[in-house]
PDB file of N, CA, C and O in Angstrom:
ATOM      1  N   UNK A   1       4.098   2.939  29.162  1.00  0.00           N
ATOM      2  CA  UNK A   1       2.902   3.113  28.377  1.00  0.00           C
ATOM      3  C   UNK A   1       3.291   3.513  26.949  1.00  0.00           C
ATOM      4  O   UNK A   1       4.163   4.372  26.822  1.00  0.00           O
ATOM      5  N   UNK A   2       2.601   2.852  25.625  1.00  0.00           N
ATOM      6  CA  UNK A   2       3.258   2.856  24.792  1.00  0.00           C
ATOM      7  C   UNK A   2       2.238   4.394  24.101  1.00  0.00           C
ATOM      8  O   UNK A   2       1.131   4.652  24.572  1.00  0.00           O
ATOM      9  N   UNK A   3       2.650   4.946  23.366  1.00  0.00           N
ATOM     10  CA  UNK A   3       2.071   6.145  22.766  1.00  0.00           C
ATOM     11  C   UNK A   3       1.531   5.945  21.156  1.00  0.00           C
ATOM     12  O   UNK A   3       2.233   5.705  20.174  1.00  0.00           O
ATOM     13  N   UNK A   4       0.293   6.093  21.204  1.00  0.00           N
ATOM     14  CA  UNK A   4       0.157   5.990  19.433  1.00  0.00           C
ATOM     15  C   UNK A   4       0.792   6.694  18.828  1.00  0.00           C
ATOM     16  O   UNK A   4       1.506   7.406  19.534  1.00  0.00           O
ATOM     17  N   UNK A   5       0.905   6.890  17.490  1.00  0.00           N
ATOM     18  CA  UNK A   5       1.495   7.734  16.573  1.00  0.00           C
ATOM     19  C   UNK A   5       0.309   8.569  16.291  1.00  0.00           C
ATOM     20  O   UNK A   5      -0.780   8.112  16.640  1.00  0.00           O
ATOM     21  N   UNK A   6       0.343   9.490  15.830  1.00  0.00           N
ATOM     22  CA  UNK A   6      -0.728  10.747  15.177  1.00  0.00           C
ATOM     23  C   UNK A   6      -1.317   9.828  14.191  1.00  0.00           C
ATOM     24  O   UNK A   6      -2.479   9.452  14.346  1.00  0.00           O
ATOM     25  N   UNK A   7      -0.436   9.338  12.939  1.00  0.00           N
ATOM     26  CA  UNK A   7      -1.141   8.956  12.079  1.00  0.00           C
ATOM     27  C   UNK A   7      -1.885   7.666  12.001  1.00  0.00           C
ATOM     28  O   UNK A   7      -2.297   7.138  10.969  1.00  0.00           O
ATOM     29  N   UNK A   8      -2.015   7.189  13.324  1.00  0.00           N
ATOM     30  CA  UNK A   8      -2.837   5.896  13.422  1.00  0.00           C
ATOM     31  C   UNK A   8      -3.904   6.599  14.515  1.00  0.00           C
ATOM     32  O   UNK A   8      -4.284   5.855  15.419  1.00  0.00           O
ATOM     33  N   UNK A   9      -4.318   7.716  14.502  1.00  0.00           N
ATOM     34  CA  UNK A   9      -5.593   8.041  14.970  1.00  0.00           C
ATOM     35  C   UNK A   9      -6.642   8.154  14.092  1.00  0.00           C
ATOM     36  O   UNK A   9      -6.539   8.320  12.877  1.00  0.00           O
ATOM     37  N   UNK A  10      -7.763   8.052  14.797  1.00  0.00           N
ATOM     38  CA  UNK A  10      -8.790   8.406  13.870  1.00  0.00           C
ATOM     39  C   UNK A  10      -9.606   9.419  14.589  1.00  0.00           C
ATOM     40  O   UNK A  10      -9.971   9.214  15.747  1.00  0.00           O
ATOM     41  N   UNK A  11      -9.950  10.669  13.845  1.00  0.00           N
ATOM     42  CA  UNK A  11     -10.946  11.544  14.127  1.00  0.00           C
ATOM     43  C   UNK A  11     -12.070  10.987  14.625  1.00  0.00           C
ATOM     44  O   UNK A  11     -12.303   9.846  14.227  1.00  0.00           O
ATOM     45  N   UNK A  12     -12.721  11.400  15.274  1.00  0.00           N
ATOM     46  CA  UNK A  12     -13.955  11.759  16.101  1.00  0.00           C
ATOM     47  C   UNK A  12     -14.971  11.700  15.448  1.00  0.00           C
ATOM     48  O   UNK A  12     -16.044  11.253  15.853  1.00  0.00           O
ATOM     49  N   UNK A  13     -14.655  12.324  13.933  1.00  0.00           N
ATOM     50  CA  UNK A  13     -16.178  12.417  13.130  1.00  0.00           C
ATOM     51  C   UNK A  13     -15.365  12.449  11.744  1.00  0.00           C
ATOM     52  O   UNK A  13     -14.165  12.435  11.471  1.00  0.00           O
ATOM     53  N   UNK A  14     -16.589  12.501  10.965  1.00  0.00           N
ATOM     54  CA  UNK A  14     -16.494  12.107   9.592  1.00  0.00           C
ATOM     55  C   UNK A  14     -15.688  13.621   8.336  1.00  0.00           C
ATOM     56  O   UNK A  14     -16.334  14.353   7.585  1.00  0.00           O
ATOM     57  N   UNK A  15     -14.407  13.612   8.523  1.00  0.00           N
ATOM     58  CA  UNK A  15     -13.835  14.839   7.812  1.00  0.00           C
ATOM     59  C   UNK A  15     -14.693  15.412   6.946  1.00  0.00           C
ATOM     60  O   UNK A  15     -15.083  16.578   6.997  1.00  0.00           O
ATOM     61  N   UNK A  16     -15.096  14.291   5.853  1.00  0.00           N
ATOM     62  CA  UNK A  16     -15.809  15.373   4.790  1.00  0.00           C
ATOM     63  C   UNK A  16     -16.915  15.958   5.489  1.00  0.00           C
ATOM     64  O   UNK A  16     -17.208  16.623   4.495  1.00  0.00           O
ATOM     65  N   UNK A  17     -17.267  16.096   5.824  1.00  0.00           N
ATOM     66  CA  UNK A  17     -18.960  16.381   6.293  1.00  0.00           C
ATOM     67  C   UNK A  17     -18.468  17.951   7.054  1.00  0.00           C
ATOM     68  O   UNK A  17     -19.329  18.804   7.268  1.00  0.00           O
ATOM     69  N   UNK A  18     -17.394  18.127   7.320  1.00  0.00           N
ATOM     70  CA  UNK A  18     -16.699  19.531   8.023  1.00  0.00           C
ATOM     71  C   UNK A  18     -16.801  20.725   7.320  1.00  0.00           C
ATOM     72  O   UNK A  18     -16.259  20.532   6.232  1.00  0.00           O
ATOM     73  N   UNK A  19     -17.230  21.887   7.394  1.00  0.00           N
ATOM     74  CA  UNK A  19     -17.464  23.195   6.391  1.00  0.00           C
ATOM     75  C   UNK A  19     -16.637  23.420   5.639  1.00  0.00           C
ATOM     76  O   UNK A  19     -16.933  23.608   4.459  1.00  0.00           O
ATOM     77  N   UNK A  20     -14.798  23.497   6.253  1.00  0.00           N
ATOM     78  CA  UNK A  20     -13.674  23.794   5.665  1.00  0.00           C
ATOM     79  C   UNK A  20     -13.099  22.921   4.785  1.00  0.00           C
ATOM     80  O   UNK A  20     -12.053  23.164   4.183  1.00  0.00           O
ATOM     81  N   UNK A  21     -13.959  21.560   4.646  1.00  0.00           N
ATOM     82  CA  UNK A  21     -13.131  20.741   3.570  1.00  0.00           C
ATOM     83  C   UNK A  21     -13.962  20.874   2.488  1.00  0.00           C
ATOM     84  O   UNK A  21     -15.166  21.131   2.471  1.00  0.00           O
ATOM     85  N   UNK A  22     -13.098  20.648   1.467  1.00  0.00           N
ATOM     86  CA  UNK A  22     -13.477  20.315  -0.217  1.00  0.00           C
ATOM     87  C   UNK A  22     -13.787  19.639  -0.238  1.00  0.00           C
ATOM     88  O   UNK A  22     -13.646  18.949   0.771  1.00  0.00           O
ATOM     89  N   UNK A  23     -14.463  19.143  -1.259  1.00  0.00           N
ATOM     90  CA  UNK A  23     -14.844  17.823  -1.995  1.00  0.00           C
ATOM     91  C   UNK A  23     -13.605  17.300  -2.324  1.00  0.00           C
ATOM     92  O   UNK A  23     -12.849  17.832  -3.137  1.00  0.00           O
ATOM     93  N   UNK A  24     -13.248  15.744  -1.411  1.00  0.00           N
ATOM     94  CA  UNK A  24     -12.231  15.075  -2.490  1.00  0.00           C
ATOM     95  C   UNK A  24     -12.955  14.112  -3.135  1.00  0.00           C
ATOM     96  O   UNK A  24     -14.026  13.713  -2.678  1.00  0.00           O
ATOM     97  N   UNK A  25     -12.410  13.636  -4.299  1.00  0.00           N
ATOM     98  CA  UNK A  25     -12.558  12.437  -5.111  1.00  0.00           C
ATOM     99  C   UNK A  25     -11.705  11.545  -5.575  1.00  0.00           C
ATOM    100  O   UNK A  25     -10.844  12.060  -6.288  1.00  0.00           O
ATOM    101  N   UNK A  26     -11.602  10.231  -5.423  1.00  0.00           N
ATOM    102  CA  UNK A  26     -11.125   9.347  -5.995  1.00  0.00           C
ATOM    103  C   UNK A  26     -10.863   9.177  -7.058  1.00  0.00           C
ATOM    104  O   UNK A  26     -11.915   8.777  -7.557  1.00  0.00           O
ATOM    105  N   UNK A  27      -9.718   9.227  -8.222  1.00  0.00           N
ATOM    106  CA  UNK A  27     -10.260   9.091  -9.451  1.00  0.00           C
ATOM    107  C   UNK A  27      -9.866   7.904  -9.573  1.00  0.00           C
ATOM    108  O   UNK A  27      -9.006   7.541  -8.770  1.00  0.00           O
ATOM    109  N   UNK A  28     -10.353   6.923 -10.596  1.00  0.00           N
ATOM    110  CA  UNK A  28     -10.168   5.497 -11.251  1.00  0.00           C
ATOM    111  C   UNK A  28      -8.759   6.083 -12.106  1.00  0.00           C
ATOM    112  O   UNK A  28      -8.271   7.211 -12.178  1.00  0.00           O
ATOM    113  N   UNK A  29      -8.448   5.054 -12.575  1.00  0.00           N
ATOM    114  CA  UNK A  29      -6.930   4.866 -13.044  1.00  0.00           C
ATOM    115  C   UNK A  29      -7.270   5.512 -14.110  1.00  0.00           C
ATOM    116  O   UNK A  29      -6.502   6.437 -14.378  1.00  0.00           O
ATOM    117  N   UNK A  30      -8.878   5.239 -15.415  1.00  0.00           N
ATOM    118  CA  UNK A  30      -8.681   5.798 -16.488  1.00  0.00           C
ATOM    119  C   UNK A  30      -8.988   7.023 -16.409  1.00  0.00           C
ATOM    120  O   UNK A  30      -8.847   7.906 -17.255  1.00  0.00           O
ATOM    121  N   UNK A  31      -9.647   7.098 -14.805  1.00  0.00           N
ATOM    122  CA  UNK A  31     -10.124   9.241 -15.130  1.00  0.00           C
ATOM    123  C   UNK A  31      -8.330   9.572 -15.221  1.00  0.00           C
ATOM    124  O   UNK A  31      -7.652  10.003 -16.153  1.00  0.00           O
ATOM    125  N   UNK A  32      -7.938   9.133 -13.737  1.00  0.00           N
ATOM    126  CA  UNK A  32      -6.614   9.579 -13.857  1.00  0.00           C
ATOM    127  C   UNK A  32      -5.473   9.861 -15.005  1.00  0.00           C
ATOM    128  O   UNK A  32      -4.520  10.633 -14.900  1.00  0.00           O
ATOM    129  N   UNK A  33      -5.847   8.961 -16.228  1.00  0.00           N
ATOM    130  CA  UNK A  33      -4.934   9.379 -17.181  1.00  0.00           C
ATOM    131  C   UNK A  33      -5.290  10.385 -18.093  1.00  0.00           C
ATOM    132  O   UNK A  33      -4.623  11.078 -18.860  1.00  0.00           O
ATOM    133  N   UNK A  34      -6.926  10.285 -17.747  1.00  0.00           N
ATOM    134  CA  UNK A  34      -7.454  11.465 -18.643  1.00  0.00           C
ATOM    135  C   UNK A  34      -7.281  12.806 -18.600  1.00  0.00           C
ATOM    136  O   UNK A  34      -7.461  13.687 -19.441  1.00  0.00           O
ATOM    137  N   UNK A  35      -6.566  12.823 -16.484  1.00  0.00           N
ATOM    138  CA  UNK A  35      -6.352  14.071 -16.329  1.00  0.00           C
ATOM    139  C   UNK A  35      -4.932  13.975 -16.677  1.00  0.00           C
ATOM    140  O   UNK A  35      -4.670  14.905 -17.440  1.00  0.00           O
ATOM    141  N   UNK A  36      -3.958  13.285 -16.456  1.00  0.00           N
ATOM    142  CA  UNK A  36      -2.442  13.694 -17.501  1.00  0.00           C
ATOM    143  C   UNK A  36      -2.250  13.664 -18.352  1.00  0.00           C
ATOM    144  O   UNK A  36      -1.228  14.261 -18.688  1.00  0.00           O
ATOM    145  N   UNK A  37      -3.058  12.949 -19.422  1.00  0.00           N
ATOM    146  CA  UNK A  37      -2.756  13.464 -20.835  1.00  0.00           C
ATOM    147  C   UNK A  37      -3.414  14.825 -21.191  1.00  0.00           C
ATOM    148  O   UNK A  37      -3.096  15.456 -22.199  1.00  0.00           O
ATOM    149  N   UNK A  38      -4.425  15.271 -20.231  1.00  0.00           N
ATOM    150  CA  UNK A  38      -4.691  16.554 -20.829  1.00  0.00           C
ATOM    151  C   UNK A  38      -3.789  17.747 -20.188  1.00  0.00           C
ATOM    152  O   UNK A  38      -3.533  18.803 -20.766  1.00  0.00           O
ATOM    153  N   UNK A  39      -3.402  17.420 -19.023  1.00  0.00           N
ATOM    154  CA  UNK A  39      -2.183  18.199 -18.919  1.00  0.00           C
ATOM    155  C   UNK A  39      -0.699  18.200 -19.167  1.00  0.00           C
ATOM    156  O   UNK A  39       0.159  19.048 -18.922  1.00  0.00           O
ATOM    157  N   UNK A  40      -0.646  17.131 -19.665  1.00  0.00           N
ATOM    158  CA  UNK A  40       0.352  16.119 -20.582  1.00  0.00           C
ATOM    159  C   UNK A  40       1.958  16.315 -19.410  1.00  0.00           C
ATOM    160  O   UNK A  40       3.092  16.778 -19.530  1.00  0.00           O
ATOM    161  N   UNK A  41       1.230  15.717 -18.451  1.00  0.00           N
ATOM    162  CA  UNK A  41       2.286  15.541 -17.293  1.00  0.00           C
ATOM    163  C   UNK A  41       2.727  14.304 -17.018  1.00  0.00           C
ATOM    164  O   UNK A  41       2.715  13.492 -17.944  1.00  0.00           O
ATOM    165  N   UNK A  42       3.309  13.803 -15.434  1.00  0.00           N
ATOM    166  CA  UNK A  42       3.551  12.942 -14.888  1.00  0.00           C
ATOM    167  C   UNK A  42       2.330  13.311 -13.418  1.00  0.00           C
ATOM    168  O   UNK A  42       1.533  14.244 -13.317  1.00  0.00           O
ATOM    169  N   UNK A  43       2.589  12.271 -12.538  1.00  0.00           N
ATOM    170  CA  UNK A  43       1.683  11.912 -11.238  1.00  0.00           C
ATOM    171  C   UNK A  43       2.505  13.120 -10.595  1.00  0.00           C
ATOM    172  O   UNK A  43       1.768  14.035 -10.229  1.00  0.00           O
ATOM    173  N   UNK A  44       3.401  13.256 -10.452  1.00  0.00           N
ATOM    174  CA  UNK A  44       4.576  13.373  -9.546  1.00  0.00           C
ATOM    175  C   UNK A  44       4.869  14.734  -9.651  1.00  0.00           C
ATOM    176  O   UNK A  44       5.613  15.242  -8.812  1.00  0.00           O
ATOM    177  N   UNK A  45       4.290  15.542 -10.751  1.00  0.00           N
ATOM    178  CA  UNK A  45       4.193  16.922 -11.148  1.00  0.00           C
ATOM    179  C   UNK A  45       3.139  17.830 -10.659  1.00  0.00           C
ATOM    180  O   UNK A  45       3.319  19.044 -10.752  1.00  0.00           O
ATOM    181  N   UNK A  46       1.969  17.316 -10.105  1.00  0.00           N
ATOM    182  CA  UNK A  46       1.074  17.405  -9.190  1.00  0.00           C
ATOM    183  C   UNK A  46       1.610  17.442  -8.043  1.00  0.00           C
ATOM    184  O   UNK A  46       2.625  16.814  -7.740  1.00  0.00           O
ATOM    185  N   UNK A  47       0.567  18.656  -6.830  1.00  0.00           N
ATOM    186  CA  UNK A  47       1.071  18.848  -5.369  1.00  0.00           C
ATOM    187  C   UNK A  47       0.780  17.405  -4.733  1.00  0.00           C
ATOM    188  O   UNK A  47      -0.153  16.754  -5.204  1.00  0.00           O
ATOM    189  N   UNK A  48       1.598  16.846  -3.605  1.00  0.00           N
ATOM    190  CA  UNK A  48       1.157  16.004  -2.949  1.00  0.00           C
ATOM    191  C   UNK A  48       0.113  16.225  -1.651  1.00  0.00           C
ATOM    192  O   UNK A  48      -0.208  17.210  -0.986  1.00  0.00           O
ATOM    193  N   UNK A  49      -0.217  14.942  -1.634  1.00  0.00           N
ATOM    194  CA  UNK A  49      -0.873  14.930  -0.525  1.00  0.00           C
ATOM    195  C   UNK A  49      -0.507  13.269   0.623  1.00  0.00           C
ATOM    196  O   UNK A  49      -0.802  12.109   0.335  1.00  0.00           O
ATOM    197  N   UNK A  50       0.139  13.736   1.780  1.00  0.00           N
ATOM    198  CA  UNK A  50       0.362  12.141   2.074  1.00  0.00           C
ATOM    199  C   UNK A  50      -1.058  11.336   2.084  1.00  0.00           C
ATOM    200  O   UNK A  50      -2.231  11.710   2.087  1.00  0.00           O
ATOM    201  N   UNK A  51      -0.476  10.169   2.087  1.00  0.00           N
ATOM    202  CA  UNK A  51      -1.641   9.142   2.960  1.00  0.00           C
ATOM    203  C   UNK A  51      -1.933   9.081   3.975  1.00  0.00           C
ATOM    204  O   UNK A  51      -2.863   8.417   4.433  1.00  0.00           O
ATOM    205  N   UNK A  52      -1.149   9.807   4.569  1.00  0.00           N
ATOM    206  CA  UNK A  52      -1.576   9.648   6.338  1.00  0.00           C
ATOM    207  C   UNK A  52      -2.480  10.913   6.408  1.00  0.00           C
ATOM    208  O   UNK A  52      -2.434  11.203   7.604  1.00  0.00           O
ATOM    209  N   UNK A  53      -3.073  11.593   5.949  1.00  0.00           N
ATOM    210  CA  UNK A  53      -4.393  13.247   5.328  1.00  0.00           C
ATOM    211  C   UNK A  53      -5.226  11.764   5.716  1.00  0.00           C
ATOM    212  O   UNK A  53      -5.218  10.652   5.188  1.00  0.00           O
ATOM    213  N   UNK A  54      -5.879  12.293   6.808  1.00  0.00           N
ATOM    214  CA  UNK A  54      -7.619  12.321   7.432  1.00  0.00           C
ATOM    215  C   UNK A  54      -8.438  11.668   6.397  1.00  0.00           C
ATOM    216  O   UNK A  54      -8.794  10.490   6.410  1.00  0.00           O
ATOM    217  N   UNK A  55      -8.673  12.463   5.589  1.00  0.00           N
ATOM    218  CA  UNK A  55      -9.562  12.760   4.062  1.00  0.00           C
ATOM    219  C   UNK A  55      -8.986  11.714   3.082  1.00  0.00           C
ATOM    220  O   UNK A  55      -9.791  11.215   2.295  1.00  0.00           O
ATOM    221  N   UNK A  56      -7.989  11.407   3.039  1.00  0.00           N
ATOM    222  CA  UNK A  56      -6.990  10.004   2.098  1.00  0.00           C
ATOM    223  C   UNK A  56      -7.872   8.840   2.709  1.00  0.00           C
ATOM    224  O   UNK A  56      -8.553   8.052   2.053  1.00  0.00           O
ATOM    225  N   UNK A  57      -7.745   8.874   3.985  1.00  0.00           N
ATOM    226  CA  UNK A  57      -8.044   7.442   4.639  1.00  0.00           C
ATOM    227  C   UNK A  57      -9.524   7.525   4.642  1.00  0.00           C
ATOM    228  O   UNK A  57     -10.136   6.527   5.023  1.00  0.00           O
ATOM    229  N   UNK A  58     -10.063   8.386   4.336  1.00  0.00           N
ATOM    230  CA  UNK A  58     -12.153   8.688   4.384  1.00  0.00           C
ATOM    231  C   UNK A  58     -11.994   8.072   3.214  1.00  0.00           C
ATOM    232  O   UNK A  58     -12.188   6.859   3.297  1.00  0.00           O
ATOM    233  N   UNK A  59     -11.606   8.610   1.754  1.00  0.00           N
ATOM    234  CA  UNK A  59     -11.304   8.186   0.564  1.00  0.00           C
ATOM    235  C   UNK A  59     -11.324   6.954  -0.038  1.00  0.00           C
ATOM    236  O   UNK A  59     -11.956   6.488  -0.986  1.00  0.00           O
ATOM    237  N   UNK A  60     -10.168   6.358   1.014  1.00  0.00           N
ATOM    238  CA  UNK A  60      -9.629   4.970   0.792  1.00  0.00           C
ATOM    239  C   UNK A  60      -8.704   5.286  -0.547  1.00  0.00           C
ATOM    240  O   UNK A  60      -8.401   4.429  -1.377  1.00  0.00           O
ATOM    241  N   UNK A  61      -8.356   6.532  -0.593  1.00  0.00           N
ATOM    242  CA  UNK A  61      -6.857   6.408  -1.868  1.00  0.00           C
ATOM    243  C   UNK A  61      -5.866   5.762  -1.031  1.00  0.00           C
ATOM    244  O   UNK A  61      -5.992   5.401   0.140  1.00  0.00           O
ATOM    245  N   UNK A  62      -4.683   5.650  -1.935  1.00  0.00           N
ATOM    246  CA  UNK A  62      -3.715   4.780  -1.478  1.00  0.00           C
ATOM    247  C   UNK A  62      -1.867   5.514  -2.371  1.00  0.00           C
ATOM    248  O   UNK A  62      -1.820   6.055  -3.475  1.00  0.00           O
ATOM    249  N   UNK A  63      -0.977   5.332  -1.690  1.00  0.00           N
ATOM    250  CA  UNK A  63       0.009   6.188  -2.647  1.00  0.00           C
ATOM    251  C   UNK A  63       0.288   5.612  -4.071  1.00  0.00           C
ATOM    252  O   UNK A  63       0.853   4.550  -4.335  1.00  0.00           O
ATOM    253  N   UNK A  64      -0.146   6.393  -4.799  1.00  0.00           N
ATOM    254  CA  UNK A  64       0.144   6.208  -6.421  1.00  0.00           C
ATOM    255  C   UNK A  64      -1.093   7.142  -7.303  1.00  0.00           C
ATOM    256  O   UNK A  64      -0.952   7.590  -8.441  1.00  0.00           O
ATOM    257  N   UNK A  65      -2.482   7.300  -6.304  1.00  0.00           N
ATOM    258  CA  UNK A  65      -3.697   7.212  -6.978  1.00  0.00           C
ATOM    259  C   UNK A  65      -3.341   9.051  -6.875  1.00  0.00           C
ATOM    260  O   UNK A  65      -2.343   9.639  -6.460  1.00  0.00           O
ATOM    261  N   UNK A  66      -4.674   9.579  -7.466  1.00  0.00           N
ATOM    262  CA  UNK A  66      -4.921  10.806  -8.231  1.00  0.00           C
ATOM    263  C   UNK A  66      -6.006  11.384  -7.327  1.00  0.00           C
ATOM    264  O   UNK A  66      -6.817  10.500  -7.049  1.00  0.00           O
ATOM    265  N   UNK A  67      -6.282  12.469  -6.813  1.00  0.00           N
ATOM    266  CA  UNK A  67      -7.508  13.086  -6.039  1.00  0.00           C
ATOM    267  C   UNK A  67      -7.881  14.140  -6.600  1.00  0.00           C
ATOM    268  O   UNK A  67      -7.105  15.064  -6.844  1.00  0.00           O
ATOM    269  N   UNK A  68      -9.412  14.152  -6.951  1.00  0.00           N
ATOM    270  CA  UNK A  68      -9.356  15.543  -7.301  1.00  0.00           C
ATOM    271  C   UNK A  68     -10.088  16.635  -6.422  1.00  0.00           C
ATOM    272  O   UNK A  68     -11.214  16.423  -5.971  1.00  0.00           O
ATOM    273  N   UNK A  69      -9.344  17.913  -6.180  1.00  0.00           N
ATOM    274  CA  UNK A  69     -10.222  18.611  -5.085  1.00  0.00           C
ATOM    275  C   UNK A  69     -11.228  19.492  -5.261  1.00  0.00           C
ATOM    276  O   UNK A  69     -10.726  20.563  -4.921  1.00  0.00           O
ATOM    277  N   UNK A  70     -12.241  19.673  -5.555  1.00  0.00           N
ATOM    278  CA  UNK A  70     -13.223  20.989  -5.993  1.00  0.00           C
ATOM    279  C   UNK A  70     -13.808  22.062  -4.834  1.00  0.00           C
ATOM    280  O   UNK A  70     -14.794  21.943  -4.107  1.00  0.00           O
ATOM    281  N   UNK A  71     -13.145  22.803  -4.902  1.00  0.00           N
ATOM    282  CA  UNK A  71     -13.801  24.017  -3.678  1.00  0.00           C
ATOM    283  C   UNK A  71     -14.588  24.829  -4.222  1.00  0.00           C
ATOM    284  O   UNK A  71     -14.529  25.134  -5.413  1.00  0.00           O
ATOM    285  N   UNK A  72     -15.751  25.449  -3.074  1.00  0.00           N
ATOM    286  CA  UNK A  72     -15.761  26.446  -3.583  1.00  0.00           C
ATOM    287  C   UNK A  72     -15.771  27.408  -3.963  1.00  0.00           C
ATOM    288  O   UNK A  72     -14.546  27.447  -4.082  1.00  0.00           O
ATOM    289  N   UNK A  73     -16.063  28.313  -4.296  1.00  0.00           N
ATOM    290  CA  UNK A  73     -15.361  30.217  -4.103  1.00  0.00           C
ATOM    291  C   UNK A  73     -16.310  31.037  -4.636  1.00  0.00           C
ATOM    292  O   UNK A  73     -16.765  30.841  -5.762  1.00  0.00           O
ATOM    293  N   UNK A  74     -16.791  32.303  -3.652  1.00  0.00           N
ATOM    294  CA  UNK A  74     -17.150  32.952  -3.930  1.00  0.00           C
ATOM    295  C   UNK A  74     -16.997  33.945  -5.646  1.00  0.00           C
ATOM    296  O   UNK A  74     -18.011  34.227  -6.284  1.00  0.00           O
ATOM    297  N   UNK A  75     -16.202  34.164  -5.919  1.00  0.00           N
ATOM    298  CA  UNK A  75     -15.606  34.558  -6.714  1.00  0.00           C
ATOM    299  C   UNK A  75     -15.965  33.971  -8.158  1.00  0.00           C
ATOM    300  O   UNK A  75     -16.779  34.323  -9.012  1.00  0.00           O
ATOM    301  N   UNK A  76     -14.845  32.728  -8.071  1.00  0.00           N
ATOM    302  CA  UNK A  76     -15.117  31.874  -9.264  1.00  0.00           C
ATOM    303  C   UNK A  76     -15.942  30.712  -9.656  1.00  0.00           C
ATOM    304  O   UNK A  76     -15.867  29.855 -10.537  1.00  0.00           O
ATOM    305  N   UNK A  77     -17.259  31.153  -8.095  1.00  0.00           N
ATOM    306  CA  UNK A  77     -17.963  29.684  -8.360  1.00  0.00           C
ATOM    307  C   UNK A  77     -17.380  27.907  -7.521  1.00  0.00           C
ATOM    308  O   UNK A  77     -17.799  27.486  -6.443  1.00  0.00           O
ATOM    309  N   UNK A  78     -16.412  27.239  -8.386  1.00  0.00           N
ATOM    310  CA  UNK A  78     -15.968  26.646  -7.823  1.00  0.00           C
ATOM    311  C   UNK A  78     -14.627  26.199  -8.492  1.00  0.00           C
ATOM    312  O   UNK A  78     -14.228  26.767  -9.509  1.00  0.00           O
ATOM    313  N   UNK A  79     -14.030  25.310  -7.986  1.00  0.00           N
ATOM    314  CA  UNK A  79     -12.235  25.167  -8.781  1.00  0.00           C
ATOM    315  C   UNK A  79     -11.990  24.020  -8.667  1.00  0.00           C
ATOM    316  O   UNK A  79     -12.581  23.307  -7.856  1.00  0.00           O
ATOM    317  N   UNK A  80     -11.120  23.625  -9.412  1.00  0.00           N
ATOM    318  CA  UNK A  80     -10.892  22.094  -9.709  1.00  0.00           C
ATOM    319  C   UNK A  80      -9.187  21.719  -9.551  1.00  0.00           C
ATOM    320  O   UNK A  80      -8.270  22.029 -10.312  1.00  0.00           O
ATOM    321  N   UNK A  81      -9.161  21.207  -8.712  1.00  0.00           N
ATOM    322  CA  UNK A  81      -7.712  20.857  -8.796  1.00  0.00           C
ATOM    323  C   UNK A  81      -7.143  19.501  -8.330  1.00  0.00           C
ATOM    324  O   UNK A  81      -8.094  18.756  -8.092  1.00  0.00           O
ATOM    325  N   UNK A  82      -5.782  18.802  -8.074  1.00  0.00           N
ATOM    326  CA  UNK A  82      -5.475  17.250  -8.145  1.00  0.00           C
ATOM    327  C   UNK A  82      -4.627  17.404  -7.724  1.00  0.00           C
ATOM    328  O   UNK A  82      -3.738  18.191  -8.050  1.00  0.00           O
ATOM    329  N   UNK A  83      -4.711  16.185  -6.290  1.00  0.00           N
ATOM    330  CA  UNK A  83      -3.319  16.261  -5.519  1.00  0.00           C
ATOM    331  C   UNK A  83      -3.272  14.563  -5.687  1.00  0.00           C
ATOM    332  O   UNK A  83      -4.148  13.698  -5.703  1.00  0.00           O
ATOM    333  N   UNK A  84      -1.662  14.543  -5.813  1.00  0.00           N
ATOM    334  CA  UNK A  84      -0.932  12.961  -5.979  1.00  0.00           C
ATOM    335  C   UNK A  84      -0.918  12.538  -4.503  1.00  0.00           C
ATOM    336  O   UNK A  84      -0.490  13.271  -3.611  1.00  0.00           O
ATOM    337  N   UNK A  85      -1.436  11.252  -4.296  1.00  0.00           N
ATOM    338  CA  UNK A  85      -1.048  10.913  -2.900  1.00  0.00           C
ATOM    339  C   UNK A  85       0.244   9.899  -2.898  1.00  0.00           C
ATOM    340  O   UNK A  85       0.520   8.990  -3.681  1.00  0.00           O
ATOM    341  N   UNK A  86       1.078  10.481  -1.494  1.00  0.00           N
ATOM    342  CA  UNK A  86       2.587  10.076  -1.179  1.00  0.00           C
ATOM    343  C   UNK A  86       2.556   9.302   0.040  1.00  0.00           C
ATOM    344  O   UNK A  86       1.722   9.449   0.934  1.00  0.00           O
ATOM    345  N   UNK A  87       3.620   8.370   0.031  1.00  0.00           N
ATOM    346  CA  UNK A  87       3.720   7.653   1.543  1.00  0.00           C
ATOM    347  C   UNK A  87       3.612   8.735   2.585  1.00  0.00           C
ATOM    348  O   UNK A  87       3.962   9.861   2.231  1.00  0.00           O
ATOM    349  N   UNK A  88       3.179   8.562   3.817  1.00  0.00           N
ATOM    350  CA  UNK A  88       3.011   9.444   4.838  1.00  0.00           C
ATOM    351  C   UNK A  88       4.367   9.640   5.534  1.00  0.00           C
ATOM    352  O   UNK A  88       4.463  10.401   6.497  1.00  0.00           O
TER     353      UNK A  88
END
């Protein structure tokens, strides 16, 4: 009997819609540069996130593209941050 791999499963239900996840977003290529020239980086200087992330494949990003994550927090309201997606 052959065994799937983890990363060719699919959840049960729809990740984003879960309490504990953030908002991800897709960015287009030109948001994406808008966010490295203002941090005047590379892709690759950003935390990763594989492609094989639940939430990548809800997305439909793909490795190269830009995500941005917004949570939110008691504290500060909410936060903005960008993970690079990597081969799984």
């Amino acid at each position: 009997m052959k065994r799937k791999k983890v990363e060719d499963e699919v959840p049960s239900f729809k990740v984003s819609t879960h309490f504990l996840i953030p908002k991800h977003e897709l960015l287009t290529k030109e948001e994406a540069s808008q966010v490295l020239a203002r941090f005047n980086s590379s892709p690759s200087q950003f935390p990763y996130i594989q492609a094989t992330d639940a939430i990548v494949k809800e997305i439909g990003a793909r490795p190269g593209d830009l995500v941005r994550v917004t949570r939110s927090s008691e504290t500060a309201g909410s936060s903005t941050y960008y993970r690079y997606v990597v081969e799984g």
